[in-house]
VEXNULO-805120 format. One line per 5 residues: number of its first residue (from 1); their letters; for each residue x, y, z of N, C-alpha, C, O. Coordinates in Angstrom, 3 decimals. Atoms other than C-alpha are relative to their C-alpha. Layout:
// residues N
NUM) a) X:Y:Z:X:Y:Z:X:Y:Z:X:Y:Z | ...
***
This chain:
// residues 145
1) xxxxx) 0.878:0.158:1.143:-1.987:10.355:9.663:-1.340:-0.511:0.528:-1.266:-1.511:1.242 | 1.309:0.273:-0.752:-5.867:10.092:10.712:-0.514:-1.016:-1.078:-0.357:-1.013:-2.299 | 1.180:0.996:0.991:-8.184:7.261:9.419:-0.886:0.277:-1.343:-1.377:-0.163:-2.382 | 1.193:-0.525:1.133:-10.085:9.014:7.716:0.920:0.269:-1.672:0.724:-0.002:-2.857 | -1.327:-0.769:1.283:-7.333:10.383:5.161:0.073:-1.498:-0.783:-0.362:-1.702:-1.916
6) xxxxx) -0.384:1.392:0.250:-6.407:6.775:4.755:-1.436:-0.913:-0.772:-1.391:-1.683:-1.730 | 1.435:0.749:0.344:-10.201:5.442:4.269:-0.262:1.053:-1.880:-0.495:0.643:-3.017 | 0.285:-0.385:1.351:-10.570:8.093:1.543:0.653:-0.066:-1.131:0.095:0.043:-2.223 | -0.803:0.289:1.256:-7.506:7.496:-0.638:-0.849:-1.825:-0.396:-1.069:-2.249:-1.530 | 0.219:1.639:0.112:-8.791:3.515:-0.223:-1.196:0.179:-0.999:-1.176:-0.434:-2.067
11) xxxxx) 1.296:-0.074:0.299:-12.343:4.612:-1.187:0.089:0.697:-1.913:-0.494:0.429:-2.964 | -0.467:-1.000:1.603:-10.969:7.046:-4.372:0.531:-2.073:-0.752:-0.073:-2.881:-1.458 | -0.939:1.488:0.543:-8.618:3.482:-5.221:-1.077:-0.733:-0.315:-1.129:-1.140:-1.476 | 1.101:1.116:0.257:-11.570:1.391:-5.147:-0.797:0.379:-1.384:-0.838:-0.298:-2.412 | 0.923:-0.254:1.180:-13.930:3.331:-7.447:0.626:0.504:-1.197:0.097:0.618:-2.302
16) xxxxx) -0.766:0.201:1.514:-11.174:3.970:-9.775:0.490:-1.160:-0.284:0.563:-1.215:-1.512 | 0.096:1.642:0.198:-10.368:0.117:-9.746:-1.001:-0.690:-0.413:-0.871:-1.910:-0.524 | 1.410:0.976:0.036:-13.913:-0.958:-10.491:-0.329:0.832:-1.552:-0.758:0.249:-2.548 | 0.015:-0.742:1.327:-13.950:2.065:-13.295:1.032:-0.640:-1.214:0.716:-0.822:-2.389 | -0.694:0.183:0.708:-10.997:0.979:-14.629:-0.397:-1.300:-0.937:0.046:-1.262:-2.086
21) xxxxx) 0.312:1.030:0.699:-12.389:-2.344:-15.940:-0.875:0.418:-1.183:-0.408:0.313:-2.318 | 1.026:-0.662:1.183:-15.740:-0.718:-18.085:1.075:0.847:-1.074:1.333:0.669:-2.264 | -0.371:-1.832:0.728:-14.003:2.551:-19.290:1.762:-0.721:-0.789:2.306:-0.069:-1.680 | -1.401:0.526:0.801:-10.500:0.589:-20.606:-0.418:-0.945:-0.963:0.004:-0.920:-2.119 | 0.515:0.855:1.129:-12.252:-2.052:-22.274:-1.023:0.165:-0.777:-1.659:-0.762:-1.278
26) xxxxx) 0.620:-1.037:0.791:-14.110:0.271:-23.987:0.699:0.998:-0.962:0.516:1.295:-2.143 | -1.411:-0.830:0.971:-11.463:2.348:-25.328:0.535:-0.585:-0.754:0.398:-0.441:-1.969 | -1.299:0.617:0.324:-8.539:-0.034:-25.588:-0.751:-1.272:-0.657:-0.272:-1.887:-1.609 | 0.798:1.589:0.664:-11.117:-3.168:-26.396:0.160:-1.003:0.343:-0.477:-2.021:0.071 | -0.750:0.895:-1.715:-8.973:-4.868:-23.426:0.108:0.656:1.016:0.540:1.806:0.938
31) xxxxx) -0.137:-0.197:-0.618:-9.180:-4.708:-20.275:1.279:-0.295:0.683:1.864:-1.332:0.368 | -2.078:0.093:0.063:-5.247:-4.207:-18.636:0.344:-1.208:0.487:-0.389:-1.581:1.403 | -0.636:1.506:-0.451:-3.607:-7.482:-17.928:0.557:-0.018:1.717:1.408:0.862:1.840 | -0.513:-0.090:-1.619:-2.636:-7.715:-14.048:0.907:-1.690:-0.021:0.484:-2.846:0.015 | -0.842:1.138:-0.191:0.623:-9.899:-13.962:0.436:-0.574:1.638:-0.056:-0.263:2.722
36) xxxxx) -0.616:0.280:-1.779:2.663:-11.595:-10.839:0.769:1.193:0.067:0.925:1.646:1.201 | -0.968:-1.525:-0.454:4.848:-8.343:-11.138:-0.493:1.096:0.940:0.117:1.761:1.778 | 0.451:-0.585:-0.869:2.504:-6.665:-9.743:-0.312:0.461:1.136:-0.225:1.609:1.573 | -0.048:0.468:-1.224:1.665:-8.134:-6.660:1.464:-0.546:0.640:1.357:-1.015:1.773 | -0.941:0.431:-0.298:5.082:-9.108:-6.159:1.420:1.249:0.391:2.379:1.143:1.156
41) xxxxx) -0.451:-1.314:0.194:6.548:-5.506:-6.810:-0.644:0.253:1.528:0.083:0.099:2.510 | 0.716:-0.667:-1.136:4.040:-4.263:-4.025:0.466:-0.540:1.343:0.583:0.202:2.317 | -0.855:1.085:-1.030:5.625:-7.192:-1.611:0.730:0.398:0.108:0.580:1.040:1.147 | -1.307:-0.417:0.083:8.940:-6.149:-2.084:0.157:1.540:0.738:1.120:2.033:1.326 | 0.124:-1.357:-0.024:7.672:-2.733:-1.595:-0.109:0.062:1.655:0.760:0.545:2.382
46) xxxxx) 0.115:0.264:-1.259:6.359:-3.449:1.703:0.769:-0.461:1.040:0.858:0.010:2.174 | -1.270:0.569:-0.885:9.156:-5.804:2.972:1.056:1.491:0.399:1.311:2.052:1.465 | -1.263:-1.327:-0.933:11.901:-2.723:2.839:-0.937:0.905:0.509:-0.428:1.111:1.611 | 0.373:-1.031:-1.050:9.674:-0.168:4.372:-0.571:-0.765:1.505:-1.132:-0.105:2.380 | 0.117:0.992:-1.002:9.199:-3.181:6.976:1.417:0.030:1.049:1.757:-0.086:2.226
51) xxxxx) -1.541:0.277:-0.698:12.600:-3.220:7.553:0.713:1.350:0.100:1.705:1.377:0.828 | 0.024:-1.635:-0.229:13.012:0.618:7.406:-0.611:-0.242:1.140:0.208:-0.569:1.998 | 0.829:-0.086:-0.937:10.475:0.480:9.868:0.580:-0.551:1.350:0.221:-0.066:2.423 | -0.318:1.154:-1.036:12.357:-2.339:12.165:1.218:0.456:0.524:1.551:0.248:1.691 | -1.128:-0.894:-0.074:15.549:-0.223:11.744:-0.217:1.046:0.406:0.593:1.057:1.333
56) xxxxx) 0.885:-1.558:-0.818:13.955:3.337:13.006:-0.305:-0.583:1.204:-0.360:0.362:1.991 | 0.748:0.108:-0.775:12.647:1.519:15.640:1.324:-0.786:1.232:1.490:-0.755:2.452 | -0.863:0.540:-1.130:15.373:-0.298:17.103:1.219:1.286:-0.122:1.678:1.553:0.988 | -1.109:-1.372:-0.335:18.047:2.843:16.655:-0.506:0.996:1.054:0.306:1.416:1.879 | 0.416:-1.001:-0.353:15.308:5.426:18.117:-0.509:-0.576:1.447:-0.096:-0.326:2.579
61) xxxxx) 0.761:1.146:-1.234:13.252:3.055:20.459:0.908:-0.806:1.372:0.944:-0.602:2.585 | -1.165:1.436:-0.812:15.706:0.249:22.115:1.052:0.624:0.089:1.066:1.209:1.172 | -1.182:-0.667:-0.108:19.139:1.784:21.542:0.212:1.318:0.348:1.181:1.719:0.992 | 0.168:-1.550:-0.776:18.220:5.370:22.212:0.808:0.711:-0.774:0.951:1.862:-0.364 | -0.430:-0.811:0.942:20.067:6.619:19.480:-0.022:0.711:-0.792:-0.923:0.195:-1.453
66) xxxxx) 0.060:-1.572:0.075:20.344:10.003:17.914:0.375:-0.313:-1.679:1.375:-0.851:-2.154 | -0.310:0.005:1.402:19.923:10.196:14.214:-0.535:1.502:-0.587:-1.368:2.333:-0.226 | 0.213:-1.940:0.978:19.947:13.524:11.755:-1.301:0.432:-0.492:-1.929:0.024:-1.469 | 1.553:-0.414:0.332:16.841:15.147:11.666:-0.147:0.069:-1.462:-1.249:-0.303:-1.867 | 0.688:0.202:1.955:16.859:15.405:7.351:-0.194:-1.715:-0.073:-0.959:-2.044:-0.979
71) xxxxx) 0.173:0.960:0.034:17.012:11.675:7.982:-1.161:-0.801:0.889:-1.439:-1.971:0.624 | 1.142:0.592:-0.107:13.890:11.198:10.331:-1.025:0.722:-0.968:-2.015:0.156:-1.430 | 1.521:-0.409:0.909:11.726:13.756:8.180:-0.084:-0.838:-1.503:-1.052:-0.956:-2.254 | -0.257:0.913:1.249:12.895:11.626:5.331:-1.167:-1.036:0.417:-2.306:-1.075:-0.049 | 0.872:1.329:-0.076:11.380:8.492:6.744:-1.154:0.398:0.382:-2.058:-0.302:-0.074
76) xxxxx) 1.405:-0.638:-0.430:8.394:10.614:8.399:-0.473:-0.178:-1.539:-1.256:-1.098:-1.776 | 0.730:-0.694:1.123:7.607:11.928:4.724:-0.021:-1.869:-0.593:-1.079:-2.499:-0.627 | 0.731:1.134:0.841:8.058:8.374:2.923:-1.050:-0.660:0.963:-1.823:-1.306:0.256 | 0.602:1.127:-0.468:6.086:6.492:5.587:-1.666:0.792:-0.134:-2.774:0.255:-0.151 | 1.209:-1.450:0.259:3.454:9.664:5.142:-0.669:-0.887:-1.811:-1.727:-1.421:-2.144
81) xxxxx) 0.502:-0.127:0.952:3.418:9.146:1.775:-0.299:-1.759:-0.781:-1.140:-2.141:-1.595 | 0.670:1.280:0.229:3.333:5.540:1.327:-0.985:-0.621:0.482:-1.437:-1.529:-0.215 | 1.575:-0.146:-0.477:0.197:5.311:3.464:-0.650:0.250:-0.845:-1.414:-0.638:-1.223 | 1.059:-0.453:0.765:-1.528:7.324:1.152:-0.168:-1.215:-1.125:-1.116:-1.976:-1.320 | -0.514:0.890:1.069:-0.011:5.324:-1.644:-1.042:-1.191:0.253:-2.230:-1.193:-0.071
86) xxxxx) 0.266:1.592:-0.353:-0.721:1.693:-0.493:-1.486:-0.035:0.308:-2.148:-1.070:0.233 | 1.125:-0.004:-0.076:-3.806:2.799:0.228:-1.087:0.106:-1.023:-2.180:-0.461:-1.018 | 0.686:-0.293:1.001:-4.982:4.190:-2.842:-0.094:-1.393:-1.047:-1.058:-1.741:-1.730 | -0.013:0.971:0.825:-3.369:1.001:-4.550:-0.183:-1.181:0.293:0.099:-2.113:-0.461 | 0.327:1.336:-0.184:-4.630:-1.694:-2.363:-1.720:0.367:-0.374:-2.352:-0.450:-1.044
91) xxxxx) 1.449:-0.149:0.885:-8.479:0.127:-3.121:0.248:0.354:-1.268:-0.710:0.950:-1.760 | 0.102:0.228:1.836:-7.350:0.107:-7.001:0.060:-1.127:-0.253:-0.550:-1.471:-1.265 | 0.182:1.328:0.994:-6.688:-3.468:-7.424:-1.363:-1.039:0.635:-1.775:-2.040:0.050 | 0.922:0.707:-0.463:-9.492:-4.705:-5.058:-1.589:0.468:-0.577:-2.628:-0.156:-0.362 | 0.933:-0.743:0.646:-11.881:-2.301:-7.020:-0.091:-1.096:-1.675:-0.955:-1.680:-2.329
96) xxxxx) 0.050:0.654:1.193:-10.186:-3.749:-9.951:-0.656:-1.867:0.031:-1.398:-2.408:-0.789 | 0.472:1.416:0.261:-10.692:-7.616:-8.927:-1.605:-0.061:0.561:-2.045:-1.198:0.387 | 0.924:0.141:0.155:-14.254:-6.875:-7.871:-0.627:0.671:-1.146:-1.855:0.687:-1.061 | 0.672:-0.339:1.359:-15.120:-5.368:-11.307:-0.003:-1.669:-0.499:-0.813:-1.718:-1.424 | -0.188:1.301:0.939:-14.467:-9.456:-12.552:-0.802:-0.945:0.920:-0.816:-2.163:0.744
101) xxxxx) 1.021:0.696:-0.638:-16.743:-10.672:-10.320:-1.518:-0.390:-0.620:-2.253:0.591:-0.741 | 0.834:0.407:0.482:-19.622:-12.658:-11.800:0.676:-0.676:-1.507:0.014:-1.411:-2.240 | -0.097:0.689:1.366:-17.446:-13.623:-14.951:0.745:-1.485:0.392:1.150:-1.756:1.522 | -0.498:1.465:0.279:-16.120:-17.412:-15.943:1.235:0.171:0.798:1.968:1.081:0.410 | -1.293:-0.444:-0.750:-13.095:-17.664:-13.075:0.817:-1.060:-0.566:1.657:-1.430:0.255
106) xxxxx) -0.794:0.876:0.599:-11.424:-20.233:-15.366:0.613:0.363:-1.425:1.380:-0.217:-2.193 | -0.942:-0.756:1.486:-10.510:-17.963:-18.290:0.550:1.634:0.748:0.367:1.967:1.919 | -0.646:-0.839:-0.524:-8.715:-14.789:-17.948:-0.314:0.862:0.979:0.565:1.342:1.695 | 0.968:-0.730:-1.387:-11.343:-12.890:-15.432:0.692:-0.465:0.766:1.760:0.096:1.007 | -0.616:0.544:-0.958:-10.442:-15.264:-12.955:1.803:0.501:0.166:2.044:1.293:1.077
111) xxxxx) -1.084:-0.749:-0.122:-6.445:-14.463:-13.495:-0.014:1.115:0.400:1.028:1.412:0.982 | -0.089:-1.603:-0.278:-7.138:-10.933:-12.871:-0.709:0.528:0.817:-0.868:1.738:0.979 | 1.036:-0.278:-1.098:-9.442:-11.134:-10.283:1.725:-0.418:0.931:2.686:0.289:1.234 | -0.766:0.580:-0.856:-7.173:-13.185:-8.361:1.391:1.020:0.467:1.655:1.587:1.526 | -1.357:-1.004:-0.254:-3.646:-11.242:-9.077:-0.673:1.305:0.158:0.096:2.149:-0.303
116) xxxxx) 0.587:-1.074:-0.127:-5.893:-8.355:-8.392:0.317:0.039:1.527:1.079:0.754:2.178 | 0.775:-0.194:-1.473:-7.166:-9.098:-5.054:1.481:-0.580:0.785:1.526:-0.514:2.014 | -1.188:0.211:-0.859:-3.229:-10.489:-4.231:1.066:1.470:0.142:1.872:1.876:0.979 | -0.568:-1.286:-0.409:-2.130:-7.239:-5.021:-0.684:0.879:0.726:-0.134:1.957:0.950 | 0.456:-1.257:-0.926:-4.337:-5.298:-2.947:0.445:-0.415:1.420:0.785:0.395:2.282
121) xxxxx) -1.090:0.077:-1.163:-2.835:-7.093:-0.207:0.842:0.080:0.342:1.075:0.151:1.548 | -1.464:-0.586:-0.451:0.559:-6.392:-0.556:-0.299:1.379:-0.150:0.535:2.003:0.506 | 0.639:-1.048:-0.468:-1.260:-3.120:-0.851:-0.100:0.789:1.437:0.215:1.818:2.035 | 0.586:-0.417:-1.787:-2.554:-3.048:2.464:1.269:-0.382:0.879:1.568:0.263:1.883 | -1.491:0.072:-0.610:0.958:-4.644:3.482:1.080:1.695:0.307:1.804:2.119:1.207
126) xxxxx) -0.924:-0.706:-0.358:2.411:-1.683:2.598:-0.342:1.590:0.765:0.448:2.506:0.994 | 0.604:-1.103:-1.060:-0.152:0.911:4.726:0.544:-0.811:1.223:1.177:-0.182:2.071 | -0.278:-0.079:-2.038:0.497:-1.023:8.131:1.867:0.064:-0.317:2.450:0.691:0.567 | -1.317:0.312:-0.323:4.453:-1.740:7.204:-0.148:2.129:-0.058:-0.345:2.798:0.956 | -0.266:-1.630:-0.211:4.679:2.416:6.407:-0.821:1.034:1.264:-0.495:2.196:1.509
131) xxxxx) 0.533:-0.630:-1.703:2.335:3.396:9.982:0.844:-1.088:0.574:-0.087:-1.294:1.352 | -1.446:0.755:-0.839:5.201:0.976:11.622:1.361:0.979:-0.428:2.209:1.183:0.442 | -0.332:-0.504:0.098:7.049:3.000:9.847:0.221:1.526:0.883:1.220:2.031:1.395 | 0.280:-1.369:-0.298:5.710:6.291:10.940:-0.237:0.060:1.448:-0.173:1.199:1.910 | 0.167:0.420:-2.121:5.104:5.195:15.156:1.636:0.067:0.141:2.290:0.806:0.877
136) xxxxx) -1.651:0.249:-0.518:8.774:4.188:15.047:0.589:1.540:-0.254:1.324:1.919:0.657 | -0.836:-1.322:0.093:10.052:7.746:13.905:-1.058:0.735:0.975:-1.539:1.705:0.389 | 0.287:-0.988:-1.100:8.308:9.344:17.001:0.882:-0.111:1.279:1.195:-1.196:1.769 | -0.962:-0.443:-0.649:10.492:10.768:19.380:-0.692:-0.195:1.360:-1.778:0.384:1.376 | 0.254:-0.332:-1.042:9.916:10.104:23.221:0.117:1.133:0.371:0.887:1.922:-0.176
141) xxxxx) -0.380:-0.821:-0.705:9.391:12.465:25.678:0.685:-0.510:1.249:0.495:-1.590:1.808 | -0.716:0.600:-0.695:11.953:12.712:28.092:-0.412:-0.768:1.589:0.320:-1.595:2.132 | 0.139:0.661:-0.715:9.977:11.809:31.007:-0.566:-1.689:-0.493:-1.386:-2.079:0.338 | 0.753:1.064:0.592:8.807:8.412:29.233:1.164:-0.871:0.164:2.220:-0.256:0.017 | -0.730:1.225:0.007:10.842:4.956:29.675:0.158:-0.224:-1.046:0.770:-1.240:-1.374
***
């Protein structure tokens, strides 16, 4: 997966995170509530493809062991696709908690800045845990230690 791919889902995430604040509380007449579920969901999210990741790596890597190819393109494709993911949704909530920037951080702005900008880090948790992911399902070549 190249940088760039990765920079542009982040970059899309962001400016629909920063949209999302104007253009909802305009409609809806509220802007969306950002709970601990959120950021806590995205954690969780990150931990098992961490440990996916830690598991691929010590079967394929260290032990040298031989697993069923529908079962590495499996983890290839999620660790593929949760890159994109984590990417898009750590630049949506960091888009979103800099849209609340400049308001009162002691009434609800502040809440939603904050659980914003904690979920874009389990965000970004879950781009490096899914490229740990995606290094560990590469196959040596046989001259390689």
């Amino acid at each position: 997966m190249s940088g760039g791919a990765i920079t542009a889902w982040a970059v899309i995430g962001i400016v629909g995170g920063w949209l999302a604040h104007p253009v909802l509380e305009r409609w809806r007449g509220v802007a969306p509530v950002i709970t601990w579920a959120q950021p806590l969901v995205l954690l969780l999210i990150a931990g098992a493809l961490g440990v996916t990741a830690w598991i691929t790596h010590r079967q394929l890597q260290v032990r040298r062991e031989r697993i069923e190819a529908h079962q590495a393109v499996n983890r290839l494709v999620l660790a593929r696709a949760c890159t994109l993911v984590g990417a898009l949704l750590a630049g949506g909530y960091l888009g979103y908690a800099v849209s609340w920037l400049g308001y009162d951080a002691n009434t609800a702005a502040g809440e939603r800045m904050v659980r914003s900008a904690l979920a874009a880090v389990a965000g970004i948790a879950i781009v490096i845990a899914a490229r740990l992911l995606e290094h560990a399902c590469r196959v040596r070549k046989p001259d390689e230690n």
